[in-house]
N, C-alpha and C positions, 0 to 999 in steps of 0.2 A: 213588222212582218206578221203575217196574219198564223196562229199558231196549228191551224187544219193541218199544215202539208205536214208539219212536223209530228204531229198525231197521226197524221196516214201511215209516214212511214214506220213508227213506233210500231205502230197496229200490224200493218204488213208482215215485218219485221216478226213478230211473234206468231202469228198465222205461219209464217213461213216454214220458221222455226219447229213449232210443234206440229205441224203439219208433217215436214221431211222427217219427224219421230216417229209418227204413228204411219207415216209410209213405209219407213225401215221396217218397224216389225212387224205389221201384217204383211209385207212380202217377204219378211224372212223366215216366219212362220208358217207362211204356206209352202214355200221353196222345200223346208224341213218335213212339211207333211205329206210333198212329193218324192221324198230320199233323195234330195238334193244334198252332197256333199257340203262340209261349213265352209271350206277353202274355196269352193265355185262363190256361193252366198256372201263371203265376205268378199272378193274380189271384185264384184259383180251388184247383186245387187246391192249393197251394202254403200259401196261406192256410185253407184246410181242414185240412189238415193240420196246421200248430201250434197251431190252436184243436182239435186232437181231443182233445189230456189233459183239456180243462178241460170238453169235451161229455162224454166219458165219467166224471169225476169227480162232477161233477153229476147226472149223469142216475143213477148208480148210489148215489151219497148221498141223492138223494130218491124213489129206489125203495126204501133198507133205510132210510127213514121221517126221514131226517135233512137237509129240505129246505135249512137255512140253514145248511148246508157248500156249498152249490150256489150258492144265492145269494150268497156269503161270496166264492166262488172267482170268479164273473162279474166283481162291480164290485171284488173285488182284485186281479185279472188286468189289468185295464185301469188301477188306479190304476199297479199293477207298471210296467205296459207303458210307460205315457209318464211316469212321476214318477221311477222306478229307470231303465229301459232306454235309453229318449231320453236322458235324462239323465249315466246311462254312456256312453252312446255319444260325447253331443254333448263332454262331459270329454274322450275320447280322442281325438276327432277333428270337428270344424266339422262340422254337415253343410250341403247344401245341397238345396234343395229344388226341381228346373226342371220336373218332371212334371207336365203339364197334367191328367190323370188325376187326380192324387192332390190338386193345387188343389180338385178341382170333389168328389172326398169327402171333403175337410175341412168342408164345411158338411152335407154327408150325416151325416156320424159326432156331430156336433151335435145335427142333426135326431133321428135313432135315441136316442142320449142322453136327450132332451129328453119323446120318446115314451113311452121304456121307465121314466120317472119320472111320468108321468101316468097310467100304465098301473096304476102301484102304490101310485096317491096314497092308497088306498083302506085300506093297510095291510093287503092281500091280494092272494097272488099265485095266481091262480087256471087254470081250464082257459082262458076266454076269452080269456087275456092272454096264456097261451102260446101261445095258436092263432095271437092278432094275432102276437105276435113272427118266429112259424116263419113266417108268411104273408107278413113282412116279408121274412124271409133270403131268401125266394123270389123275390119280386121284386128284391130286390138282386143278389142273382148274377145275373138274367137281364140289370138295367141292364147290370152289372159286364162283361156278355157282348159287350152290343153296344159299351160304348164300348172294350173292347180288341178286337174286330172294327174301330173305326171310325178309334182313335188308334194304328195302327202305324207312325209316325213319333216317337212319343213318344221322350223318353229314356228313360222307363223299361221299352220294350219291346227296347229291346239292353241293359241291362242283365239283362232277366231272360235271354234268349237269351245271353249269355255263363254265367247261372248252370245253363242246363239239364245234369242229369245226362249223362255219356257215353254214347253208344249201348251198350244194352244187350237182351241176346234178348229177345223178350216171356216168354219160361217162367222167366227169371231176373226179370225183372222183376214178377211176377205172384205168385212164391216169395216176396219183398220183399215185397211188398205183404200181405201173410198174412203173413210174419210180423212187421211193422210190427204189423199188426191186435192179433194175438195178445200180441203185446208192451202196447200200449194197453189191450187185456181185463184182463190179469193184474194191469198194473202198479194201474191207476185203483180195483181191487177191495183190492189190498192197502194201497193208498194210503189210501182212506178207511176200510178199518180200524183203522190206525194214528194218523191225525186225529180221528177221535173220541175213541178211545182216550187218545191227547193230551191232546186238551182237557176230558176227564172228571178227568185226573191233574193237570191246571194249576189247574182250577177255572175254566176262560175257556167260553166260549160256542162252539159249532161255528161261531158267524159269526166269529169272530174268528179262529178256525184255517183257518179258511175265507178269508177276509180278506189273511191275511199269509202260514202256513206252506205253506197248497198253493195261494195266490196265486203268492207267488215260486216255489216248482218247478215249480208246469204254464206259467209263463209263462219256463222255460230256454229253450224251441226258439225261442222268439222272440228271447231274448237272443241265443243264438249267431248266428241266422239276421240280425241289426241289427248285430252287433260287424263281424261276419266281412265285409257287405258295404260301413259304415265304410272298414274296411279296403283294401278293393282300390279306393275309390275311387265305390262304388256307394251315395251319397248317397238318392236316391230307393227303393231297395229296402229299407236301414234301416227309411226313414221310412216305407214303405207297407206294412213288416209290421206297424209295431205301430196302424196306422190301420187294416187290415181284419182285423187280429186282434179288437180291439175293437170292430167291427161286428160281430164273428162271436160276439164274449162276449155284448154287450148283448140279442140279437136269437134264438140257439141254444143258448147255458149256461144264460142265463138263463129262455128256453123252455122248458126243460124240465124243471126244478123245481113249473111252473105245471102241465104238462101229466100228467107221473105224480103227483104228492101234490100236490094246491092245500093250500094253510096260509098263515095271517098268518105273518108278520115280526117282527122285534123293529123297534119304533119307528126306534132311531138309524138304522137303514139311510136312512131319509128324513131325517132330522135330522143327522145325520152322514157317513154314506159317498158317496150320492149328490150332496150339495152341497159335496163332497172332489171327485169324479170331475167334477165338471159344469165347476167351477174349473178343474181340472188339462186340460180338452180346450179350452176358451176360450185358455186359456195356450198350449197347443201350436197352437190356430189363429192366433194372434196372432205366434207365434214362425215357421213354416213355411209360412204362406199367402204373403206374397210381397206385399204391395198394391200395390209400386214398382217389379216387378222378380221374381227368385226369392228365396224365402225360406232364409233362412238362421239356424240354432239355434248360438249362438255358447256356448264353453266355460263363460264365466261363467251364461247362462242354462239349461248343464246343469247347474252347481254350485247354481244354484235347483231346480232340479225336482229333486236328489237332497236337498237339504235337507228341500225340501216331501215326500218320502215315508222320511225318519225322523224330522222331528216326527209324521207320521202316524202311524206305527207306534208310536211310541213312548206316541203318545195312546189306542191302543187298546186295549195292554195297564196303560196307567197306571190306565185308567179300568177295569179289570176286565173 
């Protein structure tokens, strides 16, 4: 096997990567230099932001005719997100979860879930379904608007306020921001040349490369953005990256495979990935909702949720 594709994606992969960084702070740096609240910023764009590899992956997989790399990258992004990343994290460090916010979309991210599989029960994902979906994210950031408008006493509205970027001019900030852009163009175009590419040399299905190889790389920004706040202590911004990254998968990646090329599916996605994903967000409401109190995701229930996404993986390629 010729070793290009796997250099594409590499290459991709970090263009993506540092791209969706230098996108985050030059819009959160300008956001802040329009007296944009940090609780709008971190909800919003912040979260825009690390879901862009996985919008522009998609969208550009099922514009050059290869829908179910898009679909592949949605609900592997989100199995990524809380089965690998939760999971890492919660290994390295307890979290905990006091966010009134993030309580009230955990049965949002449920909902949304629940939605975008009755949407496709159909074994087609089509124009109408991406309309519903995009129509969905619209009303969601608007919710999303008022209740970080209305919960600035939350904890996790001084944590994002400790995460904002340092003040920066808007023409440097604005520079960032283009080349954040440009970086997400390039990378996402070379990226899904190389995934195909891949999985034509593997013999596996673009869902499946879709699925795992540019699941786990478009879902890095997420990973550093969950370790790093771990880290300092910042419990709630872990956990509420990978909860509106995955509103932003189910509802925007996965939109837009429907909207530029509608095409059926492969079966499993309903038989398989979805009632993977549906599992794995029951599990993280159950671990992070809190019913007595705050919820708390303790080490041994990360060492589950990272078991549960490499018997996954490991089922996907087993099964061809």
């Amino acid at each position: 096997m010729s070793t290009l594709p796997i250099l594409a994606v590499l290459g991709g992969l970090v263009l993506l990567v540092a791209g969706a960084d230098r996108f985050v702070t030059g819009a959160a740096a300008l956001a802040r230099n329009l007296g944009v609240a940090p609780m709008v910023v971190g909800l919003t764009i912040v979260g825009f932001g690390t879901s862009a590899p996985e919008m522009l992956v998609s969208g550009i997989a099922a514009w050059q005719g290869n829908p179910g790399l898009g679909i592949g990258n949605a609900l592997g992004s989100n199995v990524t997100n809380i089965a690998l990343i939760i999971g890492a994290t919660a290994v390295l460090r307890p979290l905990r979860v006091r966010s009134l916010t993030l309580r009230r979309e955990l049965p949002v991210l449920m909902a949304v879930t629940l939605a975008a599989l009755a949407l496709m029960a159909d074994g087609h994902l089509g124009r109408l379904d991406g309309a519903l979906l995009m129509g969905g994210l619209a009303l969601l950031l608007y919710a999303v608007l008022l209740l970080a408008r209305r919960d600035r006493r939350d904890p996790l509205a001084a944590e994002f306020a400790a995460e904002m970027p340092a003040a920066m001019p808007t023409g440097r900030a604005l520079l960032w921001l283009a080349a954040g852009l440009a970086g997400l163009l390039i990378g996402s175009r070379v990226l899904v040349w190389g995934a195909v590419a891949l999985a034509q040399a593997l013999g596996v299905s673009d869902l499946v490369i879709g699925l795992t190889v540019v699941a786990v790389g478009t879902s890095l920004p997420e990973l550093a953005a969950s370790v790093a706040g771990a880290l300092k202590g910042e419990d709630d911004i872990a956990v509420g990256n990978v909860i509106g990254s995955n509103m932003f998968n189910l509802l925007a990646v996965l939109g837009l495979p429907g909207l530029i090329r509608p095409a059926p599916f492969e079966p499993a996605v309903l038989t398989r990935d979805f009632p993977v994903l549906i599992a794995l967000t029951i599990a993280l409401f159950a671990m992070a909702y809190g019913f007595r109190g705050e919820g708390r995701i303790n080490r041994w229930e990360g060492l589950l949720l990272l078991a549960a996404f490499v018997a996954y993986d490991y089922t996907l390629y087993a099964g061809g």
